[in-house]
N, C-alpha and C positions, 0 to 999 in steps of 0.2 A: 900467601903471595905466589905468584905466577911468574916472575922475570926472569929472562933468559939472558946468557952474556952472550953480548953480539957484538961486533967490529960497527962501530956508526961511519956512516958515510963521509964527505968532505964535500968542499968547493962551498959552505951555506953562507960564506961571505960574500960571493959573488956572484954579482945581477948578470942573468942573461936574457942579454936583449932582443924582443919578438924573434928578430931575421935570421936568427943564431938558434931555434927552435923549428924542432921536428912533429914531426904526428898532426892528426885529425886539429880538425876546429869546431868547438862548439860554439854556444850562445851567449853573450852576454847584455843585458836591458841596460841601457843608462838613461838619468835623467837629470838635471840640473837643481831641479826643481824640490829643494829641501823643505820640505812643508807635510802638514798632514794628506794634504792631495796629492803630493810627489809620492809619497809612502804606498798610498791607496792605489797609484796609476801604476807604479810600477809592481805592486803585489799583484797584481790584475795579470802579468806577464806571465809570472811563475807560481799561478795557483792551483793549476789541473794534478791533480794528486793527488790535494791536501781534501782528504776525504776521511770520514767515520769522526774520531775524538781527536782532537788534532791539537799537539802540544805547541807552545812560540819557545824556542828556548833563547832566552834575552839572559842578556847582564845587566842585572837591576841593579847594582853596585855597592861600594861600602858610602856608610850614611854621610848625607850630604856633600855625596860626591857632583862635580858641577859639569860633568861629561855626557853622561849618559847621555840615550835615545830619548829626548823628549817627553813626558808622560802624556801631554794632549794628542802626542802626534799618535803614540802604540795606540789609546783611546778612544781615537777617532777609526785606525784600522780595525781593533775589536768591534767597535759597535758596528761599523757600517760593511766589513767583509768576515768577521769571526766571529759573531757573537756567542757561541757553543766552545768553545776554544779556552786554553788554560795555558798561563805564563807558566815555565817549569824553570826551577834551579836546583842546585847542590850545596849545600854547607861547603865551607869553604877548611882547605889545609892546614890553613896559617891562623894562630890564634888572632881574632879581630870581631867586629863586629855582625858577619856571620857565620860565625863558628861551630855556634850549637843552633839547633832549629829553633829554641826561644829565642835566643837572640837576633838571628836571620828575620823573624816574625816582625820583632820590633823596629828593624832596620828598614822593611820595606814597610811599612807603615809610615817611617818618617820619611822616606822618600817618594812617598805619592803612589804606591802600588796598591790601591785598592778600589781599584774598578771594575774589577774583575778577579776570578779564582787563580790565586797561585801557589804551584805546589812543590812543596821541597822535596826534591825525589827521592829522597833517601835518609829521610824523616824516619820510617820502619824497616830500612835493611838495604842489604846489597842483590845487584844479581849480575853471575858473571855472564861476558856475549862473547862470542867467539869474533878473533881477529884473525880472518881469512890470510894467509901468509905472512903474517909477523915474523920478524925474527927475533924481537923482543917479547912478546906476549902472544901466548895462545889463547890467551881469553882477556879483558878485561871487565873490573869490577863498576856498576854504574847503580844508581840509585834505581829502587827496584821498582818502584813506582812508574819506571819511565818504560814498561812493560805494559802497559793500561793504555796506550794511547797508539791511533793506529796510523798517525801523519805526524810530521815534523815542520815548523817555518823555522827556521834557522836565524832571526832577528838579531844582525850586528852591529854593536860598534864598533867600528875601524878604526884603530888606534893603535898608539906603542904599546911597549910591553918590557919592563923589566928585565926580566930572562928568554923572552920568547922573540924580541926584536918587535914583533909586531903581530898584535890582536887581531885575524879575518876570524872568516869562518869555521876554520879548522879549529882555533886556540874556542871560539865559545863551545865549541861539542867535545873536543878532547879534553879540557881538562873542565869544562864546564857540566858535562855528562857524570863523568866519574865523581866516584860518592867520594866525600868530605876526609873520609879516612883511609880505607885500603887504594880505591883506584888512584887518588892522589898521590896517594904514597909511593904507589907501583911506577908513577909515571915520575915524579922529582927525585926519590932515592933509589940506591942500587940495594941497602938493604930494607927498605921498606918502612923505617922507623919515621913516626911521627915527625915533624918539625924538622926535619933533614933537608940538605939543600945540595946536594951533592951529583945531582947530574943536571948540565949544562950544554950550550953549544949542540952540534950535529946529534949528539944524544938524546939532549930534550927534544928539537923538533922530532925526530923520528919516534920515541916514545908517544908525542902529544898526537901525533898523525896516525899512529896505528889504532891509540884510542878511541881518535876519529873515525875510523872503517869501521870498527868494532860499533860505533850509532848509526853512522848512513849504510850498511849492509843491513843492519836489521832493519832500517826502514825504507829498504831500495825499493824505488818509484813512488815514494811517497816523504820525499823529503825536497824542501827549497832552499834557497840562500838566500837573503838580503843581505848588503854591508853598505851602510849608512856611515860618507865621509864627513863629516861633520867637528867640529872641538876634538883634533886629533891630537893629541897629547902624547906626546914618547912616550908616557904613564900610562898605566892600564888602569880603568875602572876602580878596580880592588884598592889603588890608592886611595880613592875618595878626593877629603877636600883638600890631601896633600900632594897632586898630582901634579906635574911640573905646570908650566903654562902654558898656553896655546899657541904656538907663534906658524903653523902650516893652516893655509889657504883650506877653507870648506872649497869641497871639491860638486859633489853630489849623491848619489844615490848609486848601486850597480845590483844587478841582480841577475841568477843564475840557477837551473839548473843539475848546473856544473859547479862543485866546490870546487876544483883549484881554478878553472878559469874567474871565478868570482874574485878568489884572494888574488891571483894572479894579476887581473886587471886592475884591481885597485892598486899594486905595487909600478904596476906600470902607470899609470895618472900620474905617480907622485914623481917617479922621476922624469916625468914628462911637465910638471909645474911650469913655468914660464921662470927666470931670474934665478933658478934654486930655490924656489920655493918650497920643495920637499926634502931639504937639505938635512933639517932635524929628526923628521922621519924615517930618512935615509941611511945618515947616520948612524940611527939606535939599531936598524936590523940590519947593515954591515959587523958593527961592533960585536953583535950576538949571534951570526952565524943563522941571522934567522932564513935567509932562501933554502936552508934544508926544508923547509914545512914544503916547499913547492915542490923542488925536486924528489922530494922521496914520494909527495901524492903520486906523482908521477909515474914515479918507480913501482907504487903498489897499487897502479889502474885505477885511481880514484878520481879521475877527469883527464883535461884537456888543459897544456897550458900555447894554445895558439887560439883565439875564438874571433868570431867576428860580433865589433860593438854594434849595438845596434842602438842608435841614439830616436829615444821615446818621443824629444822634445822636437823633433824635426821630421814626421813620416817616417819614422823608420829607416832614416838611413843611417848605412853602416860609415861607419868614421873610424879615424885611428884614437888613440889613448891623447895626443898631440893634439887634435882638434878639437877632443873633447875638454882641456882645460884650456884652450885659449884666449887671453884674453884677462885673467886670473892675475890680480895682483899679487906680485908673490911678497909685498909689504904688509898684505893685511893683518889684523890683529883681531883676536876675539874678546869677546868680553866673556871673560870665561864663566862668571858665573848667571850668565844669562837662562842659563836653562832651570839650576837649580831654583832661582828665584821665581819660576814659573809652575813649581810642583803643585802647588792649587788649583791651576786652571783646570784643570781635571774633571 
């Protein structure tokens, strides 16, 4: 084990609003447009990079979980922009239904993941990367297989999160990266022990984000982000089908090749919902101190969080977070288990 004792940061309860932020602006794609074509138009944006063996790293979820990223829709993106391309995951911390690699096997099988090669990174070992300025980790542990591949899509879904407030892009490569056993561990407990649950708040986000540079440093200039607003559940994936219910407005698509302005912009949509529509989602990363994942990216030069949206579905023009959900019922409801009921179509 690698962890260093560090003083974590503060303020991760509190949203700061666009006008009240400093520094550069990057790019961010929006699209409306949730569908297999919304996927496809907006990966069209931020695909120059994704060159050689190119990994998707998705959350394929615990079994018959009814959140996830569509399986027609990622199968439509493989065939028709990746078809050379490999879905990668990590066994998971927490004893469940992808624990061990057999079981992980079994799990996406019944959730429709066989359209393609997917490989559990750390199926035969660990490998440490170094975390350029950590102050918690000089290195972090990641399934070693995730060293074979020479591009990254970053494929999310945008949702809550237990401990972490809220799933972007950050939470699928930081704790989704690191292998099932040490890097997890590194990142949830202070002493490193299995099934321990002992760091929380400013501490977890800043552990899950350093693990994060520790993947897009090794893959810089050839890593994307997608975060798919779609069945955002307080819950994260990893619940499955005991995930709370869906009561926040699908939003749409945002894509980046800026991680924090990607996470960044989608936490602004939501409080940007019309009625309080992202009241639930708000909520859960109030509650957990989740805006450390932003400002610490920040702190450890991992993007931008000021950018100009550039809305796909209209010429390209740039919009605010505000215009971009307008219009958005904030009573809608989902039918939560619409997606899972669709794992066939495949």
């Amino acid at each position: 084990m690698s962890i260093k004792m560090a003083k974590p940061g503060t303020g991760g309860e509190k949203y700061v609003p666009y006008e009240s932020r400093e520094g550069k602006e990057a790019v961010v794609y929006f699209t409306r447009d949730l569908s297999p074509e919304g996927l496809k138009k907006i990966y069209d944006r931020v695909s120059e990079g994704l060159t050689g063996k190119i990994a998707i790293k998705l959350h394929t979820g615990e079994a018959e979980g009814p959140n996830i990223i569509p399986r027609p829709w990622v199968r439509a993106l493989y065939e028709d922009r990746l078809p050379d391309a490999t879905i990668v995951e990590t066994n998971t911390y927490y004893i469940g239904s992808r624990y061990t690699t057999e079981e992980h096997r079994k799990t996406l099988e019944t959730n429709g993941w066989t359209f393609c090669p997917v490989d559990i990174m750390d199926e035969d070992g660990v490998a440490a990367l170094p975390v350029p300025g950590g102050k918690w980790f000089d290195e972090m542990h990641v399934g070693d297989h995730m060293l074979r591949y020479d591009s990254m899509l970053t494929l999310t879904h945008f949702k809550g999160h237990t401990m972490g407030g809220f799933g972007g892009s950050n939470k699928n490569l930081g704790i989704g990266c690191a292998d099932g056993r040490i890097g997890k561990g590194e990142i949830h407990s202070d002493t490193g022990k299995q099934n321990q649950w002992d760091v929380d708040k400013e501490r977890l986000m800043e552990r899950i984000t350093e693990s994060t540079k520790a993947t897009i440093t090794h893959f810089a200039g050839h890593i994307s982000y997608i975060n798919v607003m779609r069945n955002m559940s307080v819950s994260c994936d990893c619940e499955g089908a005991d995930a709370e219910p869906v009561v926040t407005p699908d939003i749409g698509i945002v894509a980046s090749y800026d991680i924090l302005a990607a996470d960044q912009a989608c936490i602004d949509l939501l409080y940007n919902l019309p009625g309080g529509g992202g009241k639930a989602m708000i909520d859960r990363v109030e509650s957990r101190h989740g805006f450390r994942q932003l400002s610490y990216m920040k702190e450890m030069g991992m993007g931008c969080d000021r950018y100009q949206l550039v809305d796909i579905d209209h010429e390209d023009q740039v919009i605010t977070a505000a215009k971009a959900v307008e219009g958005i019922d904030p009573k809608w409801v989902a039918d939560p288990y619409n997606t899972f009921k669709g794992r066939n179509q495949v």
